[in-house]
Chimera marker file (.cmm) of the C-alpha trace (Angstrom):
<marker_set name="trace">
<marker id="1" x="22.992" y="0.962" z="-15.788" r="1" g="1" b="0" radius="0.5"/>
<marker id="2" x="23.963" y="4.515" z="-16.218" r="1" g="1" b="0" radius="0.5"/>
<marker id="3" x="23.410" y="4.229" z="-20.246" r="1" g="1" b="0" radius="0.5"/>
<marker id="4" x="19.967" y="3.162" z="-19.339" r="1" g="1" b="0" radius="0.5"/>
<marker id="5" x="19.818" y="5.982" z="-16.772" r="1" g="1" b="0" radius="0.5"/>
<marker id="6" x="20.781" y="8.410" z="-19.416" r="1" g="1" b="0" radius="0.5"/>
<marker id="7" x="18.602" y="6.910" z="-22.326" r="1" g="1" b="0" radius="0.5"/>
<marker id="8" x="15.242" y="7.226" z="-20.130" r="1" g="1" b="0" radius="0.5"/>
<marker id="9" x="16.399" y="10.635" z="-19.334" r="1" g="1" b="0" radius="0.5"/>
<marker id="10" x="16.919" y="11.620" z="-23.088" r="1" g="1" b="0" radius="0.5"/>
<marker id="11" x="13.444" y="10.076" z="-23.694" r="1" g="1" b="0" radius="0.5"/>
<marker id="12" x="11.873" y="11.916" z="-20.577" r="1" g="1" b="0" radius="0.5"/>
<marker id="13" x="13.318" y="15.233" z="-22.159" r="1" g="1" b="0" radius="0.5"/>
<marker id="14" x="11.632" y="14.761" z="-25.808" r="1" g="1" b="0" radius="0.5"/>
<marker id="15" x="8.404" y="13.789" z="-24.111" r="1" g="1" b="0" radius="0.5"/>
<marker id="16" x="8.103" y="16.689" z="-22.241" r="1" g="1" b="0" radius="0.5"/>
<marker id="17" x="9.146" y="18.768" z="-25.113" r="1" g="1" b="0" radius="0.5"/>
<marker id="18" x="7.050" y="16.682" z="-27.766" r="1" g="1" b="0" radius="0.5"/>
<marker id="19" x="3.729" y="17.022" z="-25.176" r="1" g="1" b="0" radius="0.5"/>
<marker id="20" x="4.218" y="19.315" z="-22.723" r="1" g="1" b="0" radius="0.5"/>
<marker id="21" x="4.957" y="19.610" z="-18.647" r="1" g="1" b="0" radius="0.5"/>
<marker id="22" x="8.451" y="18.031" z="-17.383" r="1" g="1" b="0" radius="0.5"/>
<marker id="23" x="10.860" y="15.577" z="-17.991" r="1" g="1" b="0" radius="0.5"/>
<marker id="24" x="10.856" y="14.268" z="-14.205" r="1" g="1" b="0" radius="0.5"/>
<marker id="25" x="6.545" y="13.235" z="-15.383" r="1" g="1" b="0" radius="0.5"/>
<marker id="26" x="7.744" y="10.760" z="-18.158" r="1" g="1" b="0" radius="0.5"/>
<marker id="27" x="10.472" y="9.299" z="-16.367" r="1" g="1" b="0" radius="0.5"/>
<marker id="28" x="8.876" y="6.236" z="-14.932" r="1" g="1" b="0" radius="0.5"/>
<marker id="29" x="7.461" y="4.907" z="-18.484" r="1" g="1" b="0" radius="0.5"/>
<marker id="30" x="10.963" y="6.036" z="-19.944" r="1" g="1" b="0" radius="0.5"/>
<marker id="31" x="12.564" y="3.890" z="-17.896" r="1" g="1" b="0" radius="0.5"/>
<marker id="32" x="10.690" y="1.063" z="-18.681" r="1" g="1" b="0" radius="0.5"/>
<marker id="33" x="11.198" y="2.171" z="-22.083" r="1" g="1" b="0" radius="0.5"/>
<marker id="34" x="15.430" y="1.958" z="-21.779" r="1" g="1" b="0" radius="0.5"/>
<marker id="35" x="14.846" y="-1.083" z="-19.985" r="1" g="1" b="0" radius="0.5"/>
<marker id="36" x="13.122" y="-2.724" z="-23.331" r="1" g="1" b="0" radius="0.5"/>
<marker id="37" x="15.461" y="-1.293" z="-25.238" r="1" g="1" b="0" radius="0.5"/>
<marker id="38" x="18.087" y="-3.514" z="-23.534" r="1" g="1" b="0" radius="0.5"/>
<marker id="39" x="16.470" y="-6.175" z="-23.738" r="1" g="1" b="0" radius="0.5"/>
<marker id="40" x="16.290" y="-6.359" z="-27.095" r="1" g="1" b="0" radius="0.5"/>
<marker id="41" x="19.632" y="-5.633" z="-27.893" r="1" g="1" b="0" radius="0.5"/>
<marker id="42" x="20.101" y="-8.928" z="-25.811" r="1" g="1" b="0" radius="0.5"/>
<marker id="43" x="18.046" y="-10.645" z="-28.112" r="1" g="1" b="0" radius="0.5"/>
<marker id="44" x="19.722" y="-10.217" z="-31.104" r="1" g="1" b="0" radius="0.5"/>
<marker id="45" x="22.441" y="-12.180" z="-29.910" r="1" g="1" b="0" radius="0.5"/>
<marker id="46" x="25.366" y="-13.510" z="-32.287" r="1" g="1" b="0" radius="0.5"/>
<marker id="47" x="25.326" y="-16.782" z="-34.031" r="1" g="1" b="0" radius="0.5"/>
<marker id="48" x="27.521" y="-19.110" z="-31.968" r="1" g="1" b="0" radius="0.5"/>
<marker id="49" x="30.259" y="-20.377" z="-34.535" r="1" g="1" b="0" radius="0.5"/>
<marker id="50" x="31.619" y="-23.871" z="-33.566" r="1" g="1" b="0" radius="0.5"/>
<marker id="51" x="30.856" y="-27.666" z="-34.254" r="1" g="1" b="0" radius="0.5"/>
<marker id="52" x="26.736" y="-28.724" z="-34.439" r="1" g="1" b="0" radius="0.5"/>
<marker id="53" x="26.866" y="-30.511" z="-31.366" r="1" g="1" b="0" radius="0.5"/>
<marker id="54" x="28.988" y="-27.443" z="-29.075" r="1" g="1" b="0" radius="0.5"/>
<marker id="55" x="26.646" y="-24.739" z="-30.431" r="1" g="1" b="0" radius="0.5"/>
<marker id="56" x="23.648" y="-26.685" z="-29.059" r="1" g="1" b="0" radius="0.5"/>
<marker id="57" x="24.926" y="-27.126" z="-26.089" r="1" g="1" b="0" radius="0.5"/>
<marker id="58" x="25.951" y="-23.447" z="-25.838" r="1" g="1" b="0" radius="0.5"/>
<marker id="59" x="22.783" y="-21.847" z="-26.854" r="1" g="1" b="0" radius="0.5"/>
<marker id="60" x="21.381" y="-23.633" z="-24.005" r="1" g="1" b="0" radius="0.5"/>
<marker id="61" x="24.065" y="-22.765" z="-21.594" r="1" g="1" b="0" radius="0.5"/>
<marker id="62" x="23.785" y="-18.986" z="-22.878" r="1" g="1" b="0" radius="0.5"/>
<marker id="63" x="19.703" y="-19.239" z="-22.241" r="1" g="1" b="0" radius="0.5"/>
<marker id="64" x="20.397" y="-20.043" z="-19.157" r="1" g="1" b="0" radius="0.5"/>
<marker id="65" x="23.066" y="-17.340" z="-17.975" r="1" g="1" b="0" radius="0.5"/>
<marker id="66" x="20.166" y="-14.549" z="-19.995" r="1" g="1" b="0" radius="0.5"/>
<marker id="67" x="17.655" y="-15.799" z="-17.231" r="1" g="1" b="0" radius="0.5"/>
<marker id="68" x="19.803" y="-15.563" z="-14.105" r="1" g="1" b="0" radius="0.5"/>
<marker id="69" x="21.099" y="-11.693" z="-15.454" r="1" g="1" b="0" radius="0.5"/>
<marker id="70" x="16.862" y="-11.232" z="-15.714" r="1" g="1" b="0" radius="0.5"/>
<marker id="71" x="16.959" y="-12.647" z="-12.149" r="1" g="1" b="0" radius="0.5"/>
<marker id="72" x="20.259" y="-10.337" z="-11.101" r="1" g="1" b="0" radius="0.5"/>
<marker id="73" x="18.038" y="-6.857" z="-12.541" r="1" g="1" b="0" radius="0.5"/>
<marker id="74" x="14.864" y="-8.105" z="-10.739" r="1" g="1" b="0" radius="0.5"/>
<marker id="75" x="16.314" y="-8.254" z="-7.532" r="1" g="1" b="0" radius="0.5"/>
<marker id="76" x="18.660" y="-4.957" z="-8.304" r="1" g="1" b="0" radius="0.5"/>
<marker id="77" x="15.281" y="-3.215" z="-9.329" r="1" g="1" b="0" radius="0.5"/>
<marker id="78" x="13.987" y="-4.330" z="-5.564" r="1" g="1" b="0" radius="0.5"/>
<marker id="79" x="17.204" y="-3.844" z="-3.480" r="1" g="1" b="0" radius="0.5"/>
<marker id="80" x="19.292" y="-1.100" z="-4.850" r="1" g="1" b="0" radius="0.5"/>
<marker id="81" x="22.260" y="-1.982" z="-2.117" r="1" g="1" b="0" radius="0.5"/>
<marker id="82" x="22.111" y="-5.868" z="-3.687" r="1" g="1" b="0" radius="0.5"/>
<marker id="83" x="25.683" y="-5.590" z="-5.157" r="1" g="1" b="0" radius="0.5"/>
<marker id="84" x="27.007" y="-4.558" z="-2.031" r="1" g="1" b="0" radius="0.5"/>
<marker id="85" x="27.734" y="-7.929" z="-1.079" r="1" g="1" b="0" radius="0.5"/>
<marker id="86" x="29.337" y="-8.843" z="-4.147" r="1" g="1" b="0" radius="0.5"/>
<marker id="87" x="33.079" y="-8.164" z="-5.110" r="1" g="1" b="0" radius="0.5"/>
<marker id="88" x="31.926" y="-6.178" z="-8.264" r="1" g="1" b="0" radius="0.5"/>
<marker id="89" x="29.845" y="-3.053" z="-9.076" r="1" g="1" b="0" radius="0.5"/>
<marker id="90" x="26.498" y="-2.506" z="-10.723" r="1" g="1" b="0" radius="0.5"/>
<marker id="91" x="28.177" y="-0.726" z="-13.445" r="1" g="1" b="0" radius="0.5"/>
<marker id="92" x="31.089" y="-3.354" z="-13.833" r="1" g="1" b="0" radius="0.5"/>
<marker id="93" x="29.076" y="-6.272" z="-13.568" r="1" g="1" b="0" radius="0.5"/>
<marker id="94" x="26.859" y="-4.589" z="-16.441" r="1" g="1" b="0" radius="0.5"/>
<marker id="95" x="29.789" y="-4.515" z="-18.903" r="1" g="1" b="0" radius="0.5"/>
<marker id="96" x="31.589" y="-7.704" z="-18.153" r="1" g="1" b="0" radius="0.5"/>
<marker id="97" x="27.869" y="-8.996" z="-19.063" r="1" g="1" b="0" radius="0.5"/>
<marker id="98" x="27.311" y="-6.943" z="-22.126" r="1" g="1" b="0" radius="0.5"/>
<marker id="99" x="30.520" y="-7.674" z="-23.479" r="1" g="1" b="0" radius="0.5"/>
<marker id="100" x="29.680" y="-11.812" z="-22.993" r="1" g="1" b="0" radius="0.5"/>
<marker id="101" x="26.702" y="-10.901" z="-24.517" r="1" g="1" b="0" radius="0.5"/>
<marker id="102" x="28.857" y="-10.334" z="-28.046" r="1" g="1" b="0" radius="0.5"/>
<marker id="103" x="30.468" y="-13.758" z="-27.250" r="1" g="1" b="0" radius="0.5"/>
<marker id="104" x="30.327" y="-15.849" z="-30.284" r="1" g="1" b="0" radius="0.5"/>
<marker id="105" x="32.528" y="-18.800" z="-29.534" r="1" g="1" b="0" radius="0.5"/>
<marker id="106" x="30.275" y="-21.611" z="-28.324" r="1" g="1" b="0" radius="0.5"/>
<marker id="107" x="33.380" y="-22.664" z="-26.725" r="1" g="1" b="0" radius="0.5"/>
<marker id="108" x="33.918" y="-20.279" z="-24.551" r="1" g="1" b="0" radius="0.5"/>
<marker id="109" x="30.286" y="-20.105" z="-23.193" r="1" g="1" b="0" radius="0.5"/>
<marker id="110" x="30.494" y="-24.106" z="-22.412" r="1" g="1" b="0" radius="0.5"/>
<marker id="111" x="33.853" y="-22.936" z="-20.262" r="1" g="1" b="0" radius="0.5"/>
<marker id="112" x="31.902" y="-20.282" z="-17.872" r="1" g="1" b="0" radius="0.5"/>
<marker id="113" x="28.662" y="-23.331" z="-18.067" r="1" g="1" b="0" radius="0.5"/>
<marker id="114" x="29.442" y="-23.491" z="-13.946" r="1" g="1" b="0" radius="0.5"/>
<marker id="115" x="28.880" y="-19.679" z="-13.546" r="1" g="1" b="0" radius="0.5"/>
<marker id="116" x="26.313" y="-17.902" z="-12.650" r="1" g="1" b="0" radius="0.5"/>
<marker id="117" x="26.095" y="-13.880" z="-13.818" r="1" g="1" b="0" radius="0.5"/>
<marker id="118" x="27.865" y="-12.988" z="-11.027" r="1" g="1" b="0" radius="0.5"/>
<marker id="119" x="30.323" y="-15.128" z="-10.636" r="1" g="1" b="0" radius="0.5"/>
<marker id="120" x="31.372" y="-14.380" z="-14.274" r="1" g="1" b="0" radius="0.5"/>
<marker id="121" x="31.599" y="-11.121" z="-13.243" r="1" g="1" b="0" radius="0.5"/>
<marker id="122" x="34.197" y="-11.703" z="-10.711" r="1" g="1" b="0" radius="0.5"/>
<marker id="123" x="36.457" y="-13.559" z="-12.103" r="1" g="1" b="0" radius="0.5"/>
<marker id="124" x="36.470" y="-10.954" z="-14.634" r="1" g="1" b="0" radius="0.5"/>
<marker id="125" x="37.077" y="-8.739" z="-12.632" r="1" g="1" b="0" radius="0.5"/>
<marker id="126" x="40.478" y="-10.709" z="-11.056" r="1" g="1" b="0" radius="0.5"/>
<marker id="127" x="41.640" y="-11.196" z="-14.499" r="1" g="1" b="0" radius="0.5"/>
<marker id="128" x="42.052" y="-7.887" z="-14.652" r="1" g="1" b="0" radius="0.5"/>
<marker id="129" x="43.534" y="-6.811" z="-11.790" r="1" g="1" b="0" radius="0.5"/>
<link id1="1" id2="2" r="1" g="1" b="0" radius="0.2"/>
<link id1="2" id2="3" r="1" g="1" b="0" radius="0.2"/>
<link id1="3" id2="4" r="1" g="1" b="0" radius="0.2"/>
<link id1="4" id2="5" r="1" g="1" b="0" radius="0.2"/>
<link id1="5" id2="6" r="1" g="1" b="0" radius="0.2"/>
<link id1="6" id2="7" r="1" g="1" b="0" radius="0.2"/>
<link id1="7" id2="8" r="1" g="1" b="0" radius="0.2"/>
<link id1="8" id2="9" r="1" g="1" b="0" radius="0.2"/>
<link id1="9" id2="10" r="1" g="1" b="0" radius="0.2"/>
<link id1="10" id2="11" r="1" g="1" b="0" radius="0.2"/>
<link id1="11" id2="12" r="1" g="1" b="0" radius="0.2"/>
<link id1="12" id2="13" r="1" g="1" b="0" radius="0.2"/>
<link id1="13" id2="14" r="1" g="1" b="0" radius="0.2"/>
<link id1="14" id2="15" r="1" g="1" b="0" radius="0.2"/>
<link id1="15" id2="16" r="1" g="1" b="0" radius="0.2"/>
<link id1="16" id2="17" r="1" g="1" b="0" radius="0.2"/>
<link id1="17" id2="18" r="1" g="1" b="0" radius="0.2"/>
<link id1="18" id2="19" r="1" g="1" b="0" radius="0.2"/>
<link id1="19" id2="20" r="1" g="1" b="0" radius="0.2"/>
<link id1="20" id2="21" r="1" g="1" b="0" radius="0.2"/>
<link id1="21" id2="22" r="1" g="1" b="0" radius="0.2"/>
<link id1="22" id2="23" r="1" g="1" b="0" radius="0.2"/>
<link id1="23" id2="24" r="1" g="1" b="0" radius="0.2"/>
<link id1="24" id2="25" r="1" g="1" b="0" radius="0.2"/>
<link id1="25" id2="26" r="1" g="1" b="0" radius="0.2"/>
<link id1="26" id2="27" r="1" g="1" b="0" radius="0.2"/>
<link id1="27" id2="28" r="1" g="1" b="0" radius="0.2"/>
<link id1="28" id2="29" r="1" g="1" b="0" radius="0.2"/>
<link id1="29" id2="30" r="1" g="1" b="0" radius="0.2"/>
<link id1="30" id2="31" r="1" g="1" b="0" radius="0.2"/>
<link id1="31" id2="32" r="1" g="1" b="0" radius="0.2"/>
<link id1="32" id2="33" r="1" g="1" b="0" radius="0.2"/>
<link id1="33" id2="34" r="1" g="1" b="0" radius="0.2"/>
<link id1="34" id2="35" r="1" g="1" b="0" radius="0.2"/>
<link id1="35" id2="36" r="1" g="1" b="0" radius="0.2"/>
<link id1="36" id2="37" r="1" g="1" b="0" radius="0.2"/>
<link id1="37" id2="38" r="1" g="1" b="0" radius="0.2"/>
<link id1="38" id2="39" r="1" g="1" b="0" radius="0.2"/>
<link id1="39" id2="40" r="1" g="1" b="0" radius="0.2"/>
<link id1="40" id2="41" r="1" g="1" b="0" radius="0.2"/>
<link id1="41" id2="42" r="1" g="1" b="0" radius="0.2"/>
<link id1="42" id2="43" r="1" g="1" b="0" radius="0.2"/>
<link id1="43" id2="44" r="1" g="1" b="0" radius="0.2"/>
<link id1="44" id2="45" r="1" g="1" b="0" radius="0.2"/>
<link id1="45" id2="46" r="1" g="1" b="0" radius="0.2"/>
<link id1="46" id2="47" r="1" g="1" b="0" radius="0.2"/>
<link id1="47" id2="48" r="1" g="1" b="0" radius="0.2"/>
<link id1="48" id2="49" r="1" g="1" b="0" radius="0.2"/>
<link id1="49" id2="50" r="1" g="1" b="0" radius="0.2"/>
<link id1="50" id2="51" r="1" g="1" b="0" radius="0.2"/>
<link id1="51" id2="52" r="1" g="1" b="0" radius="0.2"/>
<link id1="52" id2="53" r="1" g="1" b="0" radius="0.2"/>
<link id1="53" id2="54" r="1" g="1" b="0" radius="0.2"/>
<link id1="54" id2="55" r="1" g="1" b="0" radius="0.2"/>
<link id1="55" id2="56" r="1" g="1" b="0" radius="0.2"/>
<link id1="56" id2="57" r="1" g="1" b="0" radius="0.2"/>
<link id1="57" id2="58" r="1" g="1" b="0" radius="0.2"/>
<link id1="58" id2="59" r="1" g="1" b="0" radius="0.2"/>
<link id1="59" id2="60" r="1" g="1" b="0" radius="0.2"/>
<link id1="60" id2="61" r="1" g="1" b="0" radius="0.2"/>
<link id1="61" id2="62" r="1" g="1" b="0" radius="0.2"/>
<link id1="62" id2="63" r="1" g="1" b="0" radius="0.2"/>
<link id1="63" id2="64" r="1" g="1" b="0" radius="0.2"/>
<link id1="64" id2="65" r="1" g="1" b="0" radius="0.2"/>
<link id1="65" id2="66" r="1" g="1" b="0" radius="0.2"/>
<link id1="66" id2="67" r="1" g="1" b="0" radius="0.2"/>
<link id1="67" id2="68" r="1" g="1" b="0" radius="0.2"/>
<link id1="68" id2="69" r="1" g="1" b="0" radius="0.2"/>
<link id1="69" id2="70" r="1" g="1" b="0" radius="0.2"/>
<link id1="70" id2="71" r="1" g="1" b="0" radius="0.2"/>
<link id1="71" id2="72" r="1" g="1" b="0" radius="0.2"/>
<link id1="72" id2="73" r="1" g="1" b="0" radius="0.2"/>
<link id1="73" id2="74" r="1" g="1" b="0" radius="0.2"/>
<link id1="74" id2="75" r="1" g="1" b="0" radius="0.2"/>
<link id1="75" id2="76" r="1" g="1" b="0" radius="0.2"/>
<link id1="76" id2="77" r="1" g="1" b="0" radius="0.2"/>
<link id1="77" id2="78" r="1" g="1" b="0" radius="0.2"/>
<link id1="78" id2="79" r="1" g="1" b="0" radius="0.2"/>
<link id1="79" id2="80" r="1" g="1" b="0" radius="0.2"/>
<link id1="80" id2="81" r="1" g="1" b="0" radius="0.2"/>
<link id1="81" id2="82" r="1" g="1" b="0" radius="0.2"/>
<link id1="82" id2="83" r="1" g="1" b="0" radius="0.2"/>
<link id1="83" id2="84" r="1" g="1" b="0" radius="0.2"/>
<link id1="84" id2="85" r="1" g="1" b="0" radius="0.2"/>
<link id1="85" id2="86" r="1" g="1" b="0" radius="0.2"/>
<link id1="86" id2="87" r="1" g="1" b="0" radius="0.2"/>
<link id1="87" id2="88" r="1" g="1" b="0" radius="0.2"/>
<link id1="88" id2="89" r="1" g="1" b="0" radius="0.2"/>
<link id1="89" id2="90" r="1" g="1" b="0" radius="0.2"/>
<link id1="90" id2="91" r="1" g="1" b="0" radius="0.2"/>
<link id1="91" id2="92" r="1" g="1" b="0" radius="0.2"/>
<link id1="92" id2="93" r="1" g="1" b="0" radius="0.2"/>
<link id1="93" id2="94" r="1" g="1" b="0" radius="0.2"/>
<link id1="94" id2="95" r="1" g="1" b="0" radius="0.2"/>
<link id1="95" id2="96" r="1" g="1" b="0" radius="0.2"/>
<link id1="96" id2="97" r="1" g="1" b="0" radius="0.2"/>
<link id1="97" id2="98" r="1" g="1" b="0" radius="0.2"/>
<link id1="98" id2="99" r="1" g="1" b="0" radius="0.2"/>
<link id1="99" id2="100" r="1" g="1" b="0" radius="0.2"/>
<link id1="100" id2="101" r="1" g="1" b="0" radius="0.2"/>
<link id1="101" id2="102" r="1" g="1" b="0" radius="0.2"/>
<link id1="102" id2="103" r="1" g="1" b="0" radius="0.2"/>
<link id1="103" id2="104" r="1" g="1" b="0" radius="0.2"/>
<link id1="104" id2="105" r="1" g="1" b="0" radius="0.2"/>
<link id1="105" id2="106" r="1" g="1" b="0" radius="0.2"/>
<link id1="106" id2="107" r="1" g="1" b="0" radius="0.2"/>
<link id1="107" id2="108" r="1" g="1" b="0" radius="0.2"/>
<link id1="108" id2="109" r="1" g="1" b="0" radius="0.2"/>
<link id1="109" id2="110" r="1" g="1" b="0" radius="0.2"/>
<link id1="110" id2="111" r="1" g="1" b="0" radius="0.2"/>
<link id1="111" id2="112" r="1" g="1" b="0" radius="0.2"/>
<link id1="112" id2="113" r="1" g="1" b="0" radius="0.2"/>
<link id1="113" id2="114" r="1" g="1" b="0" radius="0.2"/>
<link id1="114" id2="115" r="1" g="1" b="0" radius="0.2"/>
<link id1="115" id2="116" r="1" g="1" b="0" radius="0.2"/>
<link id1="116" id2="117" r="1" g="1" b="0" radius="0.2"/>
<link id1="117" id2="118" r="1" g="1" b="0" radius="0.2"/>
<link id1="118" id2="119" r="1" g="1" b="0" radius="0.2"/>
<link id1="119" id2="120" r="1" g="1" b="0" radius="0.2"/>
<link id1="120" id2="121" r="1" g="1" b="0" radius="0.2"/>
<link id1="121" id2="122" r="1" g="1" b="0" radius="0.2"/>
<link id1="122" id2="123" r="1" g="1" b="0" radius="0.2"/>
<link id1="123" id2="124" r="1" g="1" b="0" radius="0.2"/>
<link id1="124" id2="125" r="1" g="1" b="0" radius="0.2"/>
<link id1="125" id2="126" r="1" g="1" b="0" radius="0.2"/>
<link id1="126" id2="127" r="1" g="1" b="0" radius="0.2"/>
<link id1="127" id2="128" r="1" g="1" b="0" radius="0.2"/>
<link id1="128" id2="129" r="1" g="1" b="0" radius="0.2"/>
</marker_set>
């Protein structure tokens, strides 16, 4: 969250300097701008490497998890507070995700097929402490 934070920022700055007036005026269609961004580094996921059958199944189990993170930013975007109730933080949840997102055993994304997003995130989190 705070990369994208700091990328719309960056973005705000060269449009102000590239057309005039202030960062703070380009920050709402920067942000939307980081936010794309993101996205599409999610898209270009890794090819899953394991039998036929298991990388089927984990594409589809990996489709999935991508729509309930969509669903976990929507409701961030509308409740700020939303990770209050949760035993990890915006910015931790964020990484445990993006580093999933690099996951290219199809095996391990048919072990976490129970989980959603957050859950992940927490156990995660336990494993580490």
């Amino acid at each position: 969250m705070r990369n994208v934070m700091k990328r719309a920022w960056e973005m705000a700055k060269e449009g102000a300097k590239k057309f005039g007036g202030k960062a703070i005026e380009y920050i709402a269609e920067s942000l939307k701008l980081a936010w794309k961004e993101v996205k599409n580094a999610v898209n270009e996921l890794p090819k899953l490497i394991g039998s036929e059958k298991q990388i089927k199944w984990a594409e589809d189990i990996r489709e999935k998890f991508i729509k309930n993170v969509e669903k976990m930013k929507g409701l961030l975007e509308r409740d700020p507070g939303f990770f209050g109730f949760f035993d990890v933080t915006k910015e931790e949840y964020f990484n445990y995700i993006n580093e999933l997102m690099k996951e290219e055993s199809a095996s391990k994304w048919i072990d976490i097929r129970f989980l959603d997003s957050i859950e992940y995130a927490e156990q995660m989190k336990m494993k580490e402490e």
